[in-house]
Every structure is written in structure tokens, then in C-alpha cells.
N, C-alpha and C positions, 0 to 999 in steps of 0.2 A: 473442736476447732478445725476446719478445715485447711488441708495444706497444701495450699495452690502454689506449686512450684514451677510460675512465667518465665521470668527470668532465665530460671534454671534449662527450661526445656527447651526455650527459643535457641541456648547457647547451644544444648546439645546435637539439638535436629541442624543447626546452621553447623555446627563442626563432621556430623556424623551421616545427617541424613539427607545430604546439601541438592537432589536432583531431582526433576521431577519431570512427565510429561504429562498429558492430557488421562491423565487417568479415568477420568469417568466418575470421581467419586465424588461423595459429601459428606459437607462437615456435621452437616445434622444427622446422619446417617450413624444410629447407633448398634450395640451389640451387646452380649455378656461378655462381663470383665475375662480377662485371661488370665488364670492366677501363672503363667510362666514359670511353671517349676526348676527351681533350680538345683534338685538335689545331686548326689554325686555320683559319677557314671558308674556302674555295677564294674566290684572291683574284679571279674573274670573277664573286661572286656579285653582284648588279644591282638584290637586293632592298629596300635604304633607298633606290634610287633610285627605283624604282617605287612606294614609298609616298610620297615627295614629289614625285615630278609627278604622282600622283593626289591628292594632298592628305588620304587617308583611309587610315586602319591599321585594318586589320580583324581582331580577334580571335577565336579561338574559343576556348571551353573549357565547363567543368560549374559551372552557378551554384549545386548544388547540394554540394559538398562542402565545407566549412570545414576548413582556412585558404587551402585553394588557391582556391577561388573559390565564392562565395556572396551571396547576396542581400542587404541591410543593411535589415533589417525595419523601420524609419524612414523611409527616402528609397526604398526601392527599388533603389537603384545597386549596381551588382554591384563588391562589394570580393574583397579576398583575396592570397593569395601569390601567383598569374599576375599578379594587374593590378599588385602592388607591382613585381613583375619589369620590366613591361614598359614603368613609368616609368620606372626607374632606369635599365635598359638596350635603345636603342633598338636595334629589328631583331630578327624571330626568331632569325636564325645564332646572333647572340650570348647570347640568353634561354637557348637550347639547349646551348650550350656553358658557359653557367654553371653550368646543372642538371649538365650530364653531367661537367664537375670538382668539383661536392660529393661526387656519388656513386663518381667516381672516386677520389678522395682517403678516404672513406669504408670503399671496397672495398679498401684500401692493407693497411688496420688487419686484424691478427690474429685480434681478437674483435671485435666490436659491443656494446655496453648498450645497451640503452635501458629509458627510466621506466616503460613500460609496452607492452603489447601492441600498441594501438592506435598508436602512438608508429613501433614498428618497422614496421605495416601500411603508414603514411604513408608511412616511409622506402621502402619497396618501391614504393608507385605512382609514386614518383621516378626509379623506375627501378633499385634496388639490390635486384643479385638473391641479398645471403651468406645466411647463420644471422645473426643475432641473439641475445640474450640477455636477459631480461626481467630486470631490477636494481632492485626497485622505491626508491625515496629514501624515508631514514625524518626523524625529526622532531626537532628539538631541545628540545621541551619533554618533562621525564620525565612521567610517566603521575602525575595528582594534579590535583587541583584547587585553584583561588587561594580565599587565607583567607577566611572570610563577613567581615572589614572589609573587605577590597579590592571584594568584591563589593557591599557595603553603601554602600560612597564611589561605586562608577560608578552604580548604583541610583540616588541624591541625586544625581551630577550631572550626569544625565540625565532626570531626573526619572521613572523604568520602572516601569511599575502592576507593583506586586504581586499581583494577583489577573487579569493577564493574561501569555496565553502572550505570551513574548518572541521573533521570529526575527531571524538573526542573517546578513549576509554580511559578509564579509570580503575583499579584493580591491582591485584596481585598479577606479575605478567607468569602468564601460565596458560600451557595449551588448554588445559579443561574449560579454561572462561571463554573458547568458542574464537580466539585469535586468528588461527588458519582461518575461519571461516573469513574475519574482519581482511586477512592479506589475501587471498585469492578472491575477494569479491572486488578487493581496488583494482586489485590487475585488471580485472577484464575492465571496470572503468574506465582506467586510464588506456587501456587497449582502444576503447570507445570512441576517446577523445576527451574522457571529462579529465578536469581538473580537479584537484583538493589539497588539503594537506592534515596530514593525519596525527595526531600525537596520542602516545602512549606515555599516562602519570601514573608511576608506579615500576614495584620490583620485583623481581622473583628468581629462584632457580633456570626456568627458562627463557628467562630474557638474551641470554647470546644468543641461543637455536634460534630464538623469535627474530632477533636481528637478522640474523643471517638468513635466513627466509625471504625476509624482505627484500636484504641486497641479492636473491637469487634471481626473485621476480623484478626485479629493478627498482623499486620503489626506495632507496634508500634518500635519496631526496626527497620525497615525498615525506618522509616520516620525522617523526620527532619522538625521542625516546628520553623521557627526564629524567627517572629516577625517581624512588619515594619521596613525597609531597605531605608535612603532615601539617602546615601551616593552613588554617582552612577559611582565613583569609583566600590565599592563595587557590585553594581549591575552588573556592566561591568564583575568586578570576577567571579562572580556567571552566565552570561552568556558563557563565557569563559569556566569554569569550566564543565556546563554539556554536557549530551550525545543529550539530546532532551527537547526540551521544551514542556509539557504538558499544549494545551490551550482549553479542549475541550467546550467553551460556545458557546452558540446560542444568550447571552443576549450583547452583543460586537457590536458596529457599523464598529468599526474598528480593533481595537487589535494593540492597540503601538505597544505591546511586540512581538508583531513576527516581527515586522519592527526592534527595537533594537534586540531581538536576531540574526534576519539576520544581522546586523551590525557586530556581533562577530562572525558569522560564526556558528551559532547554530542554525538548522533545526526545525519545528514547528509539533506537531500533532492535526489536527484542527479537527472540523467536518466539514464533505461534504456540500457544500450550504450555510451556515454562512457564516455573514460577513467576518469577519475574516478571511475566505480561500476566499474570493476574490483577483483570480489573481493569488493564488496558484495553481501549477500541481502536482496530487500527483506521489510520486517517483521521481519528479525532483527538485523542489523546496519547498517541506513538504510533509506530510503524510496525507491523507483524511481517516475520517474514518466516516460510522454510530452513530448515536449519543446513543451510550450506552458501557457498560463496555464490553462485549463481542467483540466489533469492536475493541476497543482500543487493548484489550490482544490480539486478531489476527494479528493488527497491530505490536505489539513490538514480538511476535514468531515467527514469521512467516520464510521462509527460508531467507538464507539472510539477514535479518534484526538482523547486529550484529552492533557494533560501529562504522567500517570503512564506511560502509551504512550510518549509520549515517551522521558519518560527511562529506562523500559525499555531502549529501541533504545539511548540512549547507554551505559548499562554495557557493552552484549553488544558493543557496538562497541571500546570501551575493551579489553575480553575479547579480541577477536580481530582487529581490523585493526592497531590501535596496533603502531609501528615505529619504533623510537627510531634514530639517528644509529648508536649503537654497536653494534646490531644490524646494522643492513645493514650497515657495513662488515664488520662479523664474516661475514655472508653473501658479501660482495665476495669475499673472503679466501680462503675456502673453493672459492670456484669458480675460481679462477686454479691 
């Protein structure tokens, strides 16, 4: 009987192995299994002892890939999945032998899913050499837009111009989901001359920094900051409602939220290569952009890019990324 664990491994790759760029790779692209040994370090190793009589642990790794290790464009400090590791568990012996039983326990399973290509690329630089399976997750909202009252009540109580583009994130507020990028690309906008107004649905640990960011570059009128939203009525409004949905992360395996905003017919602005623009065209079905504030403001000035533009890109999006819940399992289904 085979033990295809979906589910399982969507949840894990989306907690653990959340980043991706243009890797280069494929899903069809197989290999021999990696049995990932995890036996137990040779008990002469000597190594936490020589990090405590020198008093200094010294790490290496790539500050440049997210979530395994990357730079925190705020402070500088190098975060990520290595340095989470090697708080929690002291000694490389042990760092190493935890990677090599995920990926052993991984390599166990019959099949592999994962949310997305990039998803499965991560899972490989961890050292898992199967197949994969690209499974993309679809969405719980059916494909429709909320009633103009529902939209008409968030409008009034948020008080949102009517005669300006609306953008929209939705998230956990956190620098990783690509926010700096979202507040220095409005600035230079609004530097520009353009108008908008911006809300942010949703919470997190850094939503005060994020606030105050904003009010540094002056945008605190400009913005709208709610609070977590789990009424999905409401979310449906709020898709409904704006002009574009601002999703620039790199740290995303998949991005629900462009699949629900394509539900209502709301076009996405992603970065080039992420996950989350997998399967995106840009100017057909969302907007690609470089990952920094300077893309994004080119992205929303540029000719042409007024509303009706917009909401172009969200029908075509609605057209052809839209992936309801009962599809993909219909897809699951099929491939087993």
C-alpha cells in the first residue's frame, strides 16, 4: 500500500522550506533515493568541546538564499533556517543529523507532493535526491466576487477613495513577506505624483516596525493597517474591493492569496522567479517584477498601467490560474 503523504508534506515544505528562486530545476527530473542516514554521531566526536573552550562557534553558510540563510534588510543580521538550527540545536554533528532524518524520513515515502517547483528544488538542496511531484493547493473561495454592499460597508469603514487605485496585501505582517519592498516602492510613487491607498489585512510581530516605516517615509495616510481578518466573507470584500494585490515574497512556496485573489478577479504583483509567480505571465495573468521597491514603483507608473489594466490582468487571472479545493483534489486523485 502505498504511503503518499500530501497533506503531510505540503504542510511541511510550507512551514520549513517556505523560499524559493528561479532555480533552474524540474519536477520530472529524477534521481536515486537518498537513504539520509541518521545514525548517531561517533561518540569520540570532541566538537562542542572545542567550541566551549574557545568560546566562539563559528558558522558558515549562503546569506544569500531564503529561508536557509539570508540577510534581514532592516538590521542587517543574517536570519534563516541554518541559524534557526543552530539555536535550537547546539553542535554541527547534531544540525547534520537532524537535516539528514528529515530527508531520510522523506526519502521513506513512495511519492513526494510538493506546492510547487521551487518548494521541491529547496527540498533537494537539503539533500533529497527522489522524484517529486508538483500538487499545486487550490482555494476555498469559489470563483465570484462579494456583493457591491459588502464592498460598499468595507469602502465606509475604512474610509477607501473612490477615485483612487486601491492595493491590497494580505498576510502575516512581516518583513520576510517582501513589505519594505511594498513601502519604498509607494514612496517613490507617491514621490512621482501617483496617488493610492494602500491597506495591510493582517498581523504579526512586526507590524509596529512596519508601521513606523511607513510613518517614516510619510505614507501614514496612505495606508490602512487592520488587523487579522478571518471572516472570509470579508476577505472575499476586500479582494473584491481592490485594484491589485501586492504579494512581493520570495519566502512563499505557494501564495494562497493570488489563487483566492484570482477567484474575485484581482490581478497579483509578484516577484520574477518565486514561487508564487509560478505559472504566472506577466501582463497576462499578473505583474512580475525584480525584487526591490524600484521594480514595483516601475511596475504601478509605468504607461498604461492605470485601473482598467488592472482589472484586465484580474479577469485573465480569474481565466486561468483560479484552482478551487475540489479541483486539486480531483487532480490528487487522478495521479495516485
Amino acid at each position: 500500500m502505498k504511503k503518499v503523504l500530501a497533506a503531510l508534506m505540503a504542510l511541511a515544505l510550507a512551514a520549513t522550506c517556505a523560499a524559493c528562486g528561479d532555480n533552474g530545476g524540474s519536477s520530472s527530473t529524477g534521481g536515486e533515493d537518498s537513504n539520509g542516514s541518521s545514525s548517531a554521531a561517533a561518540t569520540d566526536d570532541q566538537s562542542w568541546e572545542k567550541v566551549e573552550s574557545a568560546g566562539t562557534l563559528v558558522l558558515g553558510l549562503d546569506d544569500a538564499f531564503p529561508p536557509m540563510g539570508y540577510k534581514d534588510t532592516e538590521t542587517g543580521d543574517i536570519i534563516g533556517f541554518d541559524i534557526d538550527i543552530a539555536k535550537a540545536v547546539r553542535g554541527k554533528t547534531l544540525q547534520d543529523a537532524a537535516v539528514k532524518l528529515l530527508v531520510s524520513n522523506i526519502s521513506a515515502c513512495d511519492e513526494v507532493w510538493v506546492v510547487s517547483r521551487g518548494a521541491g528544488e529547496n527540498l533537494r538542496s537539503l539533500g533529497y535526491a527522489g522524484d517529486y511531484i508538483v500538487m499545486p493547493n487550490g482555494v476555498d473561495l469559489p470563483r465570484g466576487k462579494a456583493s457591491p454592499e459588502a464592498v460598499d460597508a468595507l469602502s465606509r469603514k475604512w474610509a477607501l477613495p473612490a477615485d483612487k487605485p486601491v492595493y491590497l496585501f494580505i498576510g502575516r505582517i512581516m518583513w520576510y513577506k517582501g513589505l519594505r519592498i511594498i513601502l519604498d516602492g509607494l514612496k517613490k510613487v507617491r514621490d512621482a505624483g501617483g496617488d493610492f491607498c494602500m491597506v495591510f489585512v493582517g498581523d504579526g510581530q512586526d507590524r509596529p516596525a512596519v508601521e513606523e516605516y511607513a510613518a517614516q517615509l510619510g505614507l501614514t495616510d496612505l495606508c490602512r493597517f487592520t488587523g487579522t481578518e478571518r471572516d472570509r466573507d470579508t476577505i472575499r470584500a476586500w479582494y473584491t474591493r481592490a485594484d491589485l494585490l501586492l504579494f512581493p515574497s520570495t519566502f512563499d512556496t505557494n501564495g494562497l492569496v493570488v489563487r483566492e485573489a484570482a477567484a474575485c478577479s484581482l490581478g497579483s504583483v509578484l516577484i520574477e522567479g518565486s514561487c508564487a509567480a509560478e505559472g504566472i505571465t506577466d501582463g497576462d495573468t499578473g505583474i512580475l517584477i525584480p525584487e526591490n521597491g524600484d521594480g514595483l514603483a516601475a511596475a504601478l507608473l509605468r504607461e498604461g498601467a492605470d485601473r482598467a489594466y488592472f482589472a484586465r490582468i484580474g479577469e485573465t487571472a480569474s481565466e486561468k490560474i483560479y484552482l478551487s479545493w475540489e479541483d486539486s483534489v480531483k487532480n490528487a486523485r487522478a495521479s495516485v
